[in-house]
TORKOL-4160 file (C-alpha; in steps of 0.2 Angstrom, whole numbers, padded with zeros to 4 digits, m for minus):
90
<pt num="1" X="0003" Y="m0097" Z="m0147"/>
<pt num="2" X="m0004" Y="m0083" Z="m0159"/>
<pt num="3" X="0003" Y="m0065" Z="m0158"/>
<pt num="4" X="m0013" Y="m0057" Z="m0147"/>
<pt num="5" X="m0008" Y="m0070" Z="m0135"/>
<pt num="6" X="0011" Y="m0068" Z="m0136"/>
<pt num="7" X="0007" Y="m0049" Z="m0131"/>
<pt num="8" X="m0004" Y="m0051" Z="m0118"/>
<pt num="9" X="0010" Y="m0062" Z="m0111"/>
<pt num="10" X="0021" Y="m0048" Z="m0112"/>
<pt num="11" X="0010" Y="m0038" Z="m0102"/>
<pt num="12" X="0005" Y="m0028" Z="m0115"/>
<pt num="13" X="m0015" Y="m0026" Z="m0112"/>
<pt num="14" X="m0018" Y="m0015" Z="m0129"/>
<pt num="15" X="m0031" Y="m0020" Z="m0140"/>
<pt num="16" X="m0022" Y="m0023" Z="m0158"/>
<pt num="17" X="m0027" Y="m0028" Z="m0178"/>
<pt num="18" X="m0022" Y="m0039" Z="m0188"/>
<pt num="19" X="m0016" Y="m0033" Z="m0203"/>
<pt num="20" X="m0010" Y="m0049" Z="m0216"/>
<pt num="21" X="0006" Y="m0056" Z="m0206"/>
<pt num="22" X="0004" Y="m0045" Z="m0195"/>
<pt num="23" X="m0003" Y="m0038" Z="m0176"/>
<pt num="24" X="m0002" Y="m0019" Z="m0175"/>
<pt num="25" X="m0006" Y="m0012" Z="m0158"/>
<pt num="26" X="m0006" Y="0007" Z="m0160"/>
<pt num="27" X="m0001" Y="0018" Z="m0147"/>
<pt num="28" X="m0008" Y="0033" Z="m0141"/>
<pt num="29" X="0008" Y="0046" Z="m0137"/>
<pt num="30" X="0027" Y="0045" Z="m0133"/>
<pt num="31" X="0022" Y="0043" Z="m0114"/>
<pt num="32" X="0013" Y="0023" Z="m0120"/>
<pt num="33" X="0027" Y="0022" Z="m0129"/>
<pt num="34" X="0041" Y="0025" Z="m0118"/>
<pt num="35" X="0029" Y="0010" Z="m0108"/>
<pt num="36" X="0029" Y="m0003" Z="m0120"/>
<pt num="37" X="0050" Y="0000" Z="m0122"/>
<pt num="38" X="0051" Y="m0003" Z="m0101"/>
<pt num="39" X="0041" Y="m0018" Z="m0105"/>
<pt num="40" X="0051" Y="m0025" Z="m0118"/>
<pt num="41" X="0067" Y="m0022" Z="m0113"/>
<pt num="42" X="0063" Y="m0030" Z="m0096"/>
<pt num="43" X="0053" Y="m0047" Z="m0101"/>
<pt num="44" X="0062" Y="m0061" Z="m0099"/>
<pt num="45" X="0053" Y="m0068" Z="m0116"/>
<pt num="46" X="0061" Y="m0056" Z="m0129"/>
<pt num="47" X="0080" Y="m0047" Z="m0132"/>
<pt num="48" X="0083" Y="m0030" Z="m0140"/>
<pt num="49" X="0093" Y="m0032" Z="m0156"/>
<pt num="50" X="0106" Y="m0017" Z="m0153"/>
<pt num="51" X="0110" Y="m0021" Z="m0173"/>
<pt num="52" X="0094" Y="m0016" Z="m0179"/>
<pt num="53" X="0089" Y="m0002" Z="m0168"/>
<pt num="54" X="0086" Y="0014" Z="m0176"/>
<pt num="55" X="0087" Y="0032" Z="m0163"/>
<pt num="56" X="0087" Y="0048" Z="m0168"/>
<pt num="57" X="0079" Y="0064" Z="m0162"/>
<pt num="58" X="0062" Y="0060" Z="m0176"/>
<pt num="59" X="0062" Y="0041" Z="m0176"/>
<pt num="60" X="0064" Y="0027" Z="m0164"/>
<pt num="61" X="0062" Y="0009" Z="m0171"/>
<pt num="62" X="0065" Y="m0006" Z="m0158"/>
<pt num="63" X="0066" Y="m0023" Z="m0163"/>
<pt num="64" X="0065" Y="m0036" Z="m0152"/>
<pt num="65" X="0067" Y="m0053" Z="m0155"/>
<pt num="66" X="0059" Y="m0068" Z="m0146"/>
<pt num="67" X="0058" Y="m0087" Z="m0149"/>
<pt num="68" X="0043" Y="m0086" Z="m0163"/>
<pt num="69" X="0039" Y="m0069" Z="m0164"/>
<pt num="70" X="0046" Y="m0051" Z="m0167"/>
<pt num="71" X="0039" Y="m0037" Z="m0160"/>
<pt num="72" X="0043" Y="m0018" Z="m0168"/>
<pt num="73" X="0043" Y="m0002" Z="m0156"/>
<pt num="74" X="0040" Y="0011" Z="m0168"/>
<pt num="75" X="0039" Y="0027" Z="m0167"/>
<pt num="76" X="0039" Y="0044" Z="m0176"/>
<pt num="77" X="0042" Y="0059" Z="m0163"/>
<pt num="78" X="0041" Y="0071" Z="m0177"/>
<pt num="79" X="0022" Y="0064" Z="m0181"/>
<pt num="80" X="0017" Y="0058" Z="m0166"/>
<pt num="81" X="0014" Y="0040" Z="m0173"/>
<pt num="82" X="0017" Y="0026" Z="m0161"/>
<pt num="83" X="0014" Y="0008" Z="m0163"/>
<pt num="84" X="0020" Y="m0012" Z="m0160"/>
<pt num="85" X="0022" Y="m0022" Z="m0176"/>
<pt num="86" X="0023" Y="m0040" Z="m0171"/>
<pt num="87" X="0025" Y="m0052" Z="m0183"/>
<pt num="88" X="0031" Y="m0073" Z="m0184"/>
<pt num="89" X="0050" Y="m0076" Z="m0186"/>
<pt num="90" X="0055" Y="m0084" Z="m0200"/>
């Protein structure tokens, strides 16, 4: 399965990049952002990793981790950048 499919499985109907190992879909404000997190934390296909979550009043990075692919909810409230970084599991 490649990472544009593996999103589209998620839900996640966004159009995205590759960039190297990478699939960045960017998001357009906290409200997409605030989506994609309600899809993520209730698919059955990936799991939050609470140990590698990062929440503070600026940033909010997500990880989580399915069977081949990582998917990173990031987000910079200060900036108002807002993106999904999925890359393959090692």
């Amino acid at each position: 399965m490649e990472m544009k499919e593996f999103v589209t499985k998620l839900g996640i109907n966004l159009e995205g990049k590759l960039d190297g190992e990478k699939y960045i879909v960017e998001l357009s404000d906290s409200d997409e952002y605030s989506r994609m997190y309600t899809l993520l934390d209730s698919s059955d296909l990936v799991e939050i990793e609470e140990d590698a979550t990062l929440l503070t009043d600026k940033v909010g990075e997500l990880l989580f981790i399915g069977d081949m692919f990582e998917i990173k909810l990031v987000g910079n409230f200060a900036s108002d950048i807002y993106r999904l970084v999925v890359t393959e599991r090692e």
